[in-house]
N, C-alpha and C positions, 0 to 999 in steps of 0.2 A: 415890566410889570410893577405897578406900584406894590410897597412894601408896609402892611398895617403894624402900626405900632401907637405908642399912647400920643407921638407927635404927628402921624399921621392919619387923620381921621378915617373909618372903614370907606374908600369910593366907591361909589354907587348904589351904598344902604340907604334906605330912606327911613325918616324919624320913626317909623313905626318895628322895622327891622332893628333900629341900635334900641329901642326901648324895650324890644322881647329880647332881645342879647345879655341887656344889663337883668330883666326879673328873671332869665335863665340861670346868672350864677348864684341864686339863693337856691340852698339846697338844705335838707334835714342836718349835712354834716357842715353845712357856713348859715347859720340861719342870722347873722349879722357879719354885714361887710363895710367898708368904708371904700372912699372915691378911691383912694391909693390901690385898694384891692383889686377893684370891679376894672376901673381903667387899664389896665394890661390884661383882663381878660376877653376884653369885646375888642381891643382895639381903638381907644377913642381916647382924647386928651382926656385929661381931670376935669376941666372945664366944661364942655361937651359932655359928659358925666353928669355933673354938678348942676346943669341946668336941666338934663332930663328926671335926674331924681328931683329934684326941686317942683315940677311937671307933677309928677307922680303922687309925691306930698302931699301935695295942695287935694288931690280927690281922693286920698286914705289910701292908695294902693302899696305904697312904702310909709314907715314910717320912724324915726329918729329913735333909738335905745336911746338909755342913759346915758352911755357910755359913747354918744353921740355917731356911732354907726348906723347904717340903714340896716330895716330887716323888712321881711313885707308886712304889710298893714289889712285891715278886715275889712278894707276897698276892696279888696281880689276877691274876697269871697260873696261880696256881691255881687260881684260880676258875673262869677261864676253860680249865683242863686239855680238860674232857672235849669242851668245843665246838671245842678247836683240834684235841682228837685225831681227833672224827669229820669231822673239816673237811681234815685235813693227813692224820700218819701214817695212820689208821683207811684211809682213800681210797687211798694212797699204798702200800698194806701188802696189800690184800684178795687183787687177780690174782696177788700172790707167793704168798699163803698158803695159795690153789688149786694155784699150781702146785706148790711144797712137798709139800702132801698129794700129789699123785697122783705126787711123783716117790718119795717113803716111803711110803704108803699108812698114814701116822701123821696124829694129829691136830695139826693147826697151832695156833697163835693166837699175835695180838697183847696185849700186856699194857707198861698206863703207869706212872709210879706218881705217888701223890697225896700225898708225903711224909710216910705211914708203911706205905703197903701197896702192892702190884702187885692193879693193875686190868685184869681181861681185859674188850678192848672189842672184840675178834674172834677168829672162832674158824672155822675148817674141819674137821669129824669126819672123823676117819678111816672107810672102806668098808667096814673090817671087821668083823664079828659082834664080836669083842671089842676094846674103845677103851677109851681115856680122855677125858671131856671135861668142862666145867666150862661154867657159867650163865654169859652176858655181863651184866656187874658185879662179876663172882667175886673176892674179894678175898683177900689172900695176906700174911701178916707172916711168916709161919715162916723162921727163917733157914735151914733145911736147902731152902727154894724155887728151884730155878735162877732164876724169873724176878728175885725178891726178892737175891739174890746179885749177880746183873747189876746190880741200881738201885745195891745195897749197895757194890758196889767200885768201881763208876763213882767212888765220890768220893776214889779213890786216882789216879784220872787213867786215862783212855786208852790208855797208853802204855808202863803198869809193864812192869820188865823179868820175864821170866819168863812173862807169865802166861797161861794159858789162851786161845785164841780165843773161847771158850764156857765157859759154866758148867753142872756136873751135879749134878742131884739123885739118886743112883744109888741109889732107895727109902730115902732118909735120912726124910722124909716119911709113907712109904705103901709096904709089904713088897711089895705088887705093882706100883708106880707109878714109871717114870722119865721121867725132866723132864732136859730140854736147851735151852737159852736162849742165846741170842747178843747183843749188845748193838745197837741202830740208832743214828746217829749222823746229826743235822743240817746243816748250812751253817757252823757253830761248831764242831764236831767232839763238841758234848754229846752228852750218851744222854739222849733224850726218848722212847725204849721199848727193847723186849725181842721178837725174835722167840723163838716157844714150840712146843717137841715135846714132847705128851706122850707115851709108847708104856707096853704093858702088859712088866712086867718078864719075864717069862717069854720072851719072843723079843728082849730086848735085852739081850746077853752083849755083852764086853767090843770087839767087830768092830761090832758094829751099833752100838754107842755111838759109835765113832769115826766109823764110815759118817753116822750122824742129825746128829752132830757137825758133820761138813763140810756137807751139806745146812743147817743150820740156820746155819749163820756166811755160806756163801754168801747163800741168803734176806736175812739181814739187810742184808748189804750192797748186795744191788738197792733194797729198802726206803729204805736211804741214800742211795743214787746218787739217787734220785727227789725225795728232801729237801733236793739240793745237796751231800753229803757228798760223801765220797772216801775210797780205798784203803781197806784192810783194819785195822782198827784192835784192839788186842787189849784184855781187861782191864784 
């Protein structure tokens, strides 16, 4: 029987086996390791190491301390996006976004983003004979998108002065379509989604916008209250 050791490489693992071996030994209690480390824990030369973190690097899932050790990188948690969102928001979002719809009789939905586009991963249609609605996975870069706006100026902070509670798409998009977005906020005060109105523009004059408005910034913030968040936070 072969014997694994750091000059022995693991026989019969295949690269995707030695690369969950090496992100298995980061732990809350080693949240930084070096080649020297990880290498007599999987089994695998330094080298053979050294080139799968190197792998790793390059798409953000590990990434270099100061102190020139690896720890993991905020690649993993994109990865892991869509299964925290149906795990967390997604759950945490759905009975708000029933009650939304029947208190607008517009269409709801939740949307993430995957840093470069907004992902609807839920959605409630409105009752009406005429709606808006979009496929769950429906992806969104256009910057004239409320939901995409929201991801967009989140990274001015929270908190700028001035700004909107909510963001409009007022048919910038779609001559018949408006979009209203508010931003969700977690236990950190980030934006890890967007509650979403869509309504058809023809019955959304400058009153109902501000009416959908406050419906949709309300929403959000139950949304947040449920993720740990607090108070009302603006763009």
């Amino acid at each position: 029987m072969s014997r694994q050791s750091p000059d022995n490489p693991r026989r019969g693992a295949s690269v995707i086996e030695n690369t969950v071996a090496i992100l298995r030994c980061f732990a809350p209690d080693r949240q930084e390791l070096g080649v020297t480390e990880i290498a007599p824990r999987v089994g695998l030369h330094k080298s053979s190491v050294s080139r799968i973190l190197a792998s790793l690097e390059q798409e953000g899932i590990v990434e270099q301390a100061p102190s020139r050790r690896y720890r993991l990188g905020l690649g993993i948690i994109a990865i892991a996006g869509p299964l925290l969102a149906d795990l967390d928001v997604r759950r945490a979002a759905y009975p708000i976004l029933q009650a939304l719809t029947r208190a607008t009789s517009e269409t709801s939905a939740l949307m993430v983003w995957d840093g470069a586009e907004a992902v609807t991963v839920e959605q409630v249609p409105s009752p009406e004979p005429v709606k808006h609605t979009s496929s769950l996975g429906s992806r969104y870069r256009t910057e004239g998108s409320a939901s995409v706006k929201v991801f967009r100026d989140a990274g001015d902070g929270p908190d700028r002065a001035g700004g909107p509670a909510y963001a409009l798409n007022d048919a910038e998009t779609s001559p018949h379509e408006v979009g209203i977005a508010a931003p969700v906020h977690d236990h950190r005060g980030e934006v890890v989604a967007a509650v979403l109105i869509a309504a058809p523009k023809f019955r959304t004059d400058a009153t109902r916008i501000a009416e959908l408005g406050e419906h949709c910034v309300q929403a959000a913030e139950r949304v947040s209250l449920r993720l740990g968040g607090s108070g009302r936070q603006r763009l």
